[in-house]
matplotlib code that plots the C-alpha trace (Angstrom):
import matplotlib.pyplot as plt

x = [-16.7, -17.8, -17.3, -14.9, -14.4, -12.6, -12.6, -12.5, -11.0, -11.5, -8.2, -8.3, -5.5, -5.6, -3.0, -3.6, -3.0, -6.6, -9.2, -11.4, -14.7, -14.6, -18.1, -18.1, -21.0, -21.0, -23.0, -24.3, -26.5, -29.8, -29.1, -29.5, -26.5, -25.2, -23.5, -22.0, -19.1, -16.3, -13.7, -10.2, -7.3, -5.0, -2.1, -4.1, -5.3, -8.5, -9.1, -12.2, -13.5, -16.5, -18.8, -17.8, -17.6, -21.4, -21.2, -22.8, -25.1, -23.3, -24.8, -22.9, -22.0, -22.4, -20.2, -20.4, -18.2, -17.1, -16.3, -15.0, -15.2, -13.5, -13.3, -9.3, -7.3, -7.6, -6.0, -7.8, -7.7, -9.8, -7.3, -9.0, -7.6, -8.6, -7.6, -7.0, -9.4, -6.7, -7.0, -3.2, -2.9, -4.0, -3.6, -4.4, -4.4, -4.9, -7.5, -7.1, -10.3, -10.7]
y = [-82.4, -83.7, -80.5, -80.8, -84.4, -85.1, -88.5, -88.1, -91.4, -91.7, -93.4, -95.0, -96.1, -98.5, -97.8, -100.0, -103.9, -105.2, -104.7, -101.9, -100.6, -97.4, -95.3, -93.1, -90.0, -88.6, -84.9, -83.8, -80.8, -81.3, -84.7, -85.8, -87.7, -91.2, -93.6, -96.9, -98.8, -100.7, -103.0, -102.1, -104.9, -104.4, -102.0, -102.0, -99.1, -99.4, -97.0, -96.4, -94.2, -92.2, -92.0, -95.0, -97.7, -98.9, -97.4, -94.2, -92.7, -89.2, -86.6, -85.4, -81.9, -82.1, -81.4, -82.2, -82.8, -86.2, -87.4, -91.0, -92.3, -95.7, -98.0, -97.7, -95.0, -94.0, -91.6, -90.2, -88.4, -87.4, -88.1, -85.3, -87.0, -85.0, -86.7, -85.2, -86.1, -89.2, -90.6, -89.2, -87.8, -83.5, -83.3, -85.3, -83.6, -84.9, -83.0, -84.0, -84.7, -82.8]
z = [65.9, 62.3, 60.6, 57.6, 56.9, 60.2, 62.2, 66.3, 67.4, 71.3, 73.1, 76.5, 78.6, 81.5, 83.7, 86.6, 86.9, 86.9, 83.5, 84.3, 82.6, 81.7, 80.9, 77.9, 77.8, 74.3, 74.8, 71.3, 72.9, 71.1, 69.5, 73.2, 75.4, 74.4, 77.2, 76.5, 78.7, 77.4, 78.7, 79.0, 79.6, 82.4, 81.2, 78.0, 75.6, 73.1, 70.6, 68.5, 66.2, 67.9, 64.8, 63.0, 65.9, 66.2, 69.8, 69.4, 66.8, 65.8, 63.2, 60.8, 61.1, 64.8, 67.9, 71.8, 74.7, 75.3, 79.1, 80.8, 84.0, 85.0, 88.1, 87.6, 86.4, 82.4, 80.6, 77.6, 74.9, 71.5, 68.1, 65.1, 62.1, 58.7, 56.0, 51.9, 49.0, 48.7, 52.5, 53.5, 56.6, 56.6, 60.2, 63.9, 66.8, 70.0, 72.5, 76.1, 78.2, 81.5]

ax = plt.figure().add_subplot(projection="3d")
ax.plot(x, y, z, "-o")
ax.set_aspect("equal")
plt.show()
């Protein structure tokens, strides 16, 4: 979700002892579906912004389900981050994936 200013940063978490890839599908309805890997270290997290990385190519003013799947066990989770006209912090609130 664009709508409003707000950032959607995506965090993985690796919770196993080996690096694992993990698959990210970024569904933007009609803007079509996006999938790109990336590696996580062992007991390692990576976050990235979904819009703003280079990974995918997001609208703005857009909104779509995001889903991972790994060869180890991740947890993830979207971070909505709105910041004010000055770049403080409005809000983040984290949205689990299913």
């Amino acid at each position: 979700n664009t709508f409003l200013g707000a950032f959607n940063w995506l965090r993985l978490l690796n919770t196993s002892a080996s690096a694992t890839v993990a698959t990210v599908t970024l569904n933007q309805g009609t803007s079509g579906v996006q999938t790109q890997s990336v590696s996580i270290p062992a007991r390692g997290r990576l976050d990235f912004e979904l819009a703003n990385s280079g990974l995918f190519t997001i609208a703005s003013e857009t909104y779509g389900p995001v889903s991972v799947s790994a060869t180890a066990p991740v947890a993830a989770e979207v971070l909505r981050v709105k910041p004010t006209s000055t770049m403080a912090l409005d809000f983040v609130n984290n949205v689990p994936l299913n």
